[in-house]
N, C-alpha and C positions, 0 to 999 in steps of 0.2 A: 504494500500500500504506500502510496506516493505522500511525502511529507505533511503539506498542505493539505489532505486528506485528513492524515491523524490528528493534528491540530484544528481541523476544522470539528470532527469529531468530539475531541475532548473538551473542545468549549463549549459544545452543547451539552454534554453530561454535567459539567462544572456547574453552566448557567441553569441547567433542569435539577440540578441535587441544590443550589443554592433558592431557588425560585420555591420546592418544597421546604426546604428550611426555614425562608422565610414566611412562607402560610402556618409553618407550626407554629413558630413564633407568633405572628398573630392571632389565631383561632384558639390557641391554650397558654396567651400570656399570663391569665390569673395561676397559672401553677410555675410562674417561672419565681426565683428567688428576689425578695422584695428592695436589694439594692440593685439589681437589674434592670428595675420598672424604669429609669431615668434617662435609659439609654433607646427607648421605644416610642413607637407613634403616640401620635394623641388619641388615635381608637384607640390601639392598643393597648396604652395608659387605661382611658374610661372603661376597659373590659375587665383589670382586673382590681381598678380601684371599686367597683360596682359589688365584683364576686369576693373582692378582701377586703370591706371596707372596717372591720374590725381591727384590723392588722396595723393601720394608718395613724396618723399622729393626729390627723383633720379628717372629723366625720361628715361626710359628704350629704346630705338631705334631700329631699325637693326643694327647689329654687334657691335654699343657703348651704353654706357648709359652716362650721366653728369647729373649734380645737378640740381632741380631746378632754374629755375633764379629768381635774384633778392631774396634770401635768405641766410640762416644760417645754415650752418653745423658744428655738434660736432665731433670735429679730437684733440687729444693728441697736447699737447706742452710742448715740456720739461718732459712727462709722464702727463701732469694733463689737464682732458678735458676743450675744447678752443672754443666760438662759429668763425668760421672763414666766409667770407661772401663771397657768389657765385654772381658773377655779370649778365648781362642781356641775358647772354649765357650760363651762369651753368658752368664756370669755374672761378679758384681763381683768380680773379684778382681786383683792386680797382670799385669802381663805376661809370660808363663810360666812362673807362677808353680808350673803343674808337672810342670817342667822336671827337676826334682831333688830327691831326700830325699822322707820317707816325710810322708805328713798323718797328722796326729795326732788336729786335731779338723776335724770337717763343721758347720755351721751349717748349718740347715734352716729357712725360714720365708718369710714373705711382704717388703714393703716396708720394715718395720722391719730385718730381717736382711739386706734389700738395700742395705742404706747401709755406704760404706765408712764412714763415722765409725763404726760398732759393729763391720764387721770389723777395721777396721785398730786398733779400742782392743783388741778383746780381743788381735787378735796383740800386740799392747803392754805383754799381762801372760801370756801364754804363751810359752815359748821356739820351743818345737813347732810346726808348720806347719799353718796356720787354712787352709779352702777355707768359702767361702760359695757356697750353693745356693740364694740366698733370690733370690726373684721377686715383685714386688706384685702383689698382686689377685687370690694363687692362696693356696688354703685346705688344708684338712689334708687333703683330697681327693687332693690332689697332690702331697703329699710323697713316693710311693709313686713314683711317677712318674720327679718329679726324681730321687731316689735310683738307678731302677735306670736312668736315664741316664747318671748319674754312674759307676756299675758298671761300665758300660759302656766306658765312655770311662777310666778309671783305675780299676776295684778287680775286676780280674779275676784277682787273684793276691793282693791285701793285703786291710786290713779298717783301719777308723780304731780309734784306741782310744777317741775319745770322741764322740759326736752330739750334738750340743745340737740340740731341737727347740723352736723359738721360735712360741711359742701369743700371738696377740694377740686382743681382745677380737672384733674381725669375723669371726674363722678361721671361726666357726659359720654364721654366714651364708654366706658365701663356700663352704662346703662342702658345705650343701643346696643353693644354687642349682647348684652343679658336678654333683651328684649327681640335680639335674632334669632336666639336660641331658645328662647321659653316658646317662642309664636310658632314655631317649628314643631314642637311639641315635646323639644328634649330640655324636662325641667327637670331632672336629676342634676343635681350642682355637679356631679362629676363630668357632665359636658362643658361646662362654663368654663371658657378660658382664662385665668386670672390677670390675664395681660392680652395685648393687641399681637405678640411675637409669636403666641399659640391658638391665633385663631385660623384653625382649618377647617371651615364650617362644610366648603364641598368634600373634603376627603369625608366628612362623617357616615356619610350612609355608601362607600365602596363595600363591598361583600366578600372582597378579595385583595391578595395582596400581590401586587409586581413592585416585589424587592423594596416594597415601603422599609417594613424593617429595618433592612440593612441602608437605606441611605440614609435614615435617622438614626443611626449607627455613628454611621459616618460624618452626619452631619454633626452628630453632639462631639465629638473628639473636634473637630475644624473647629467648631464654636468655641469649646473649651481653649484649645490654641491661642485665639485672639484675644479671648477675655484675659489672659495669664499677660497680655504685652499690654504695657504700661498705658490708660488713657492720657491721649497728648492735650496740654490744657492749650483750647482754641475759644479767639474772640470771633471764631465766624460759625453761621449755622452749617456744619458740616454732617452732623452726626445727630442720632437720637438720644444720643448718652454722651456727657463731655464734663469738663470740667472750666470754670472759669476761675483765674486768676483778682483775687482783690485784693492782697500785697505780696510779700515774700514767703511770709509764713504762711499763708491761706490760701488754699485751694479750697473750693465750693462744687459739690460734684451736682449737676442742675440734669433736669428732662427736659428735653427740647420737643414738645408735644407738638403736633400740629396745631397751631393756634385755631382752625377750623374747627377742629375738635374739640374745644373746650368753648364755642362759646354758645353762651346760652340767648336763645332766641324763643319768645313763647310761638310766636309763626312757625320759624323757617323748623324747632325742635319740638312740635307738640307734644313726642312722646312724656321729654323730661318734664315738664307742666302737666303731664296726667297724670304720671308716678309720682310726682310728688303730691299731688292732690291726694292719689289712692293711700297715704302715709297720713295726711292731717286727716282724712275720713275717718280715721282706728280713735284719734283722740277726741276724749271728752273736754270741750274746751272749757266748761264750766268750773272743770277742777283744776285744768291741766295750760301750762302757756308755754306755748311754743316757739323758739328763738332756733333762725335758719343762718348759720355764722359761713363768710364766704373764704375759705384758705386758702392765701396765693403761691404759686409753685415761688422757687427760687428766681427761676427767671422774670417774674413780675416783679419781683420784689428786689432786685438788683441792675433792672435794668436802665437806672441812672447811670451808672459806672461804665457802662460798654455801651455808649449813642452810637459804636460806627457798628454794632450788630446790628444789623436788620431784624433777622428772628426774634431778637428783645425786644426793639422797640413795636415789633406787631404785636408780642403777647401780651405787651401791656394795651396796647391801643384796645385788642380783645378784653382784656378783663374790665377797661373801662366803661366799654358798652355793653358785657354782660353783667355786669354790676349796676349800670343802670337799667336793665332790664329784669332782675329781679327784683330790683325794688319797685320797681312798676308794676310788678306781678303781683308783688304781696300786697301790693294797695289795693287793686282790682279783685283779687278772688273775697272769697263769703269769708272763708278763712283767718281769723285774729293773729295773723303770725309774725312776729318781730325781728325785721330783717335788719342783718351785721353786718356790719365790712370795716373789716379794721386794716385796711392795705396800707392806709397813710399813714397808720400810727406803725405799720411795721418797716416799713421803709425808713421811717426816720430813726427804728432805732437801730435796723441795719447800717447804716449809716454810719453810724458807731460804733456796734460792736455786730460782728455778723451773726445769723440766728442760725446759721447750720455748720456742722461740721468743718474745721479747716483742715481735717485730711484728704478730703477730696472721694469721699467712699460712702456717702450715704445724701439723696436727695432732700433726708427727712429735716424737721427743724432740730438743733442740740438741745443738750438737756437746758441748756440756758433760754433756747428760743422755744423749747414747750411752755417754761416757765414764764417769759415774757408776756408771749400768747394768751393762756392763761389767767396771769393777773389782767389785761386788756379786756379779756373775755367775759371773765366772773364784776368787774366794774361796769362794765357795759349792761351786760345780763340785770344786774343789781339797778342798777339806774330807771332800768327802764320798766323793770319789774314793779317800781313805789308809782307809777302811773295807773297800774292797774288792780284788778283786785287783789291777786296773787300777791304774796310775801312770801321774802327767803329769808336766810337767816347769813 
């Protein structure tokens, strides 16, 4: 048999014994070994987070997921990983913590509102009893959600006197993608992708696999590669992840979002205006007041320092007129809800001293810029709270 022959031959055995290998691997991923799952598709992930969801550190629900209870999860502080502890309901809050006496205020929001350094500052200027609700990677979609799980589990008889709902600049994204995927019919939070970089929404219903597998294989080592080379710190919009420079010692590591994405339009984004409606519908306003606080990414909040970036100077132009268009919104619905925006007060103390990490490894605010926030927050809250009937302490 002539060369080119045998070789043509043996790449078809290669590529038919890899092609079955790859189907096994997707069709019986829930039996494969559970540090494995990282290296697999996103079906193939949702098959056997589905069939092991016990197995898992985050229990996966209809339409939410949260932490396991009674555990330990690894989240950034200050840039540098923290074990932080999930209580007997898979959200951050102390240990039984309620155990006793009535909650006063609920925090609602995503990974920002999941950091004890924002719950444990605001308990820090409240007397009254703080529960945080907040979960990363879940959008205003899902506050309806968490809420009436939370009902569930404690307010079948009481009512908070105060909500705070903590709006960050992704909530929009994060809530049309939820809302592509609930409409579809896939409400198992094990299809929700907790970010924009795994959303595969057509790969979801393939029945088959060509060599998905293995190029998701392939592709997490390549990703892993680049992630390992140092991010270049650039004043231009190059990238969706970067770092900005604001002196010597300070790198700022910022998300360079598509400012399309984040702004809120009750028109052009009905959805976000209906979800958040389907959230004040759960509240008794009689007992209960609700304050909608607007959190700006880094790049809004520093984009005095870099005027020759374009990208900054659009995301702020965005948050100017999505922030006036929330507040246009809460004027107009039936809804008593008390909209926030403390961009100028955080800018100015950015100004001074920066609110996030100067190692350059975490988007989030530091422990000093939850703490800022925070005190901002709970005066603001407080203020406007002696307007109405509700009192805090």
């Amino acid at each position: 048999m002539k060369k080119p022959a045998v070789i043509t031959i043996n790449l078809l055995v290669f590529f038919f014994s890899l092609f079955i290998i790859d189907n096994l691997i997707f069709f019986f991923s829930n039996y494969l070994p559970k540090p494995f799952l990282k290296y697999l598709s996103q079906k193939a992930q949702i098959n056997y987070i589905i069939k092991n969801n016990h197995n898992l550190d985050i229990i996966y629900d209809e339409y939410i997921y949260y932490f396991r209870p009674d555990t330990y999860s690894n989240v950034l502080v200050d840039g540098i990983p923290k074990k932080q502890y999930n209580d007997e309901y898979g959200y951050s809050n102390p240990k039984n913590y309620l155990s006793s006496e009535e909650i006063e205020l609920i925090l609602i929001g995503d990974s920002y509102t999941h950091s004890r350094n924002f719950s444990d500052s605001i308990r820090s200027f409240f007397k009254g009893k703080v529960y945080s609700l907040g979960v990363g990677g879940q959008g205003i979609y899902h506050w309806k959600h968490q809420y009436l799980r939370f009902k569930k589990i404690y307010l079948t008889s009481s009512h908070p006197k105060i909500i705070i709902l903590n709006y960050f600049e992704n909530d929009i994204g994060d809530t049309l993608r939820a809302h592509k995927y609930f409409t579809a019919g896939l409400t198992h939070s094990a299809y929700y992708p907790m970010n924009e970089f795994n959303d595969n929404f057509k790969k979801l219903n393939r029945t088959i696999s060509f060599f998905d597998e293995t190029k998701s294989i392939i592709k997490y080592f390549v990703a892993l590669s680049k992630i390992r080379k140092k991010i270049q710190s650039s004043n231009n919009a190059q990238s969706s992840l970067g770092t900005i420079e604001i002196n010597k010692e300070c790198k700022i590591q910022i998300d360079r979002m598509d400012p399309k994405k984040k702004l809120f339009s009750e028109n052009e984004t009905p959805i976000i205006s209906n979800e958040i409606k389907k959230m004040l519908n759960l509240v008794d306003f009689k007992k209960t007041q609700v304050f909608f606080s607007y959190i700006p990414a880094a790049d809004t909040i520093y984009h005095e320092k870099f005027t020759e970036d374009e990208l900054l100077k659009n995301s702020y132009s965005i948050y100017k007129e999505s922030s006036k268009n929330f507040r246009q919104f809460f004027n107009t619905i039936e809804f008593p809800v008390e909209y926030i925006d403390l961009t100028p007060q955080l800018i100015n103390l950015a100004n001074r001293t920066p609110l996030h990490p100067c190692n350059g490894k975490d988007t989030h605010f530091s422990s000093y810029g939850y703490q800022q926030y925070a005190k901002l927050l709970t005066e603001e809250v407080k203020n406007k709270a002696k307007n109405t009937k509700q009192s805090i302490k």
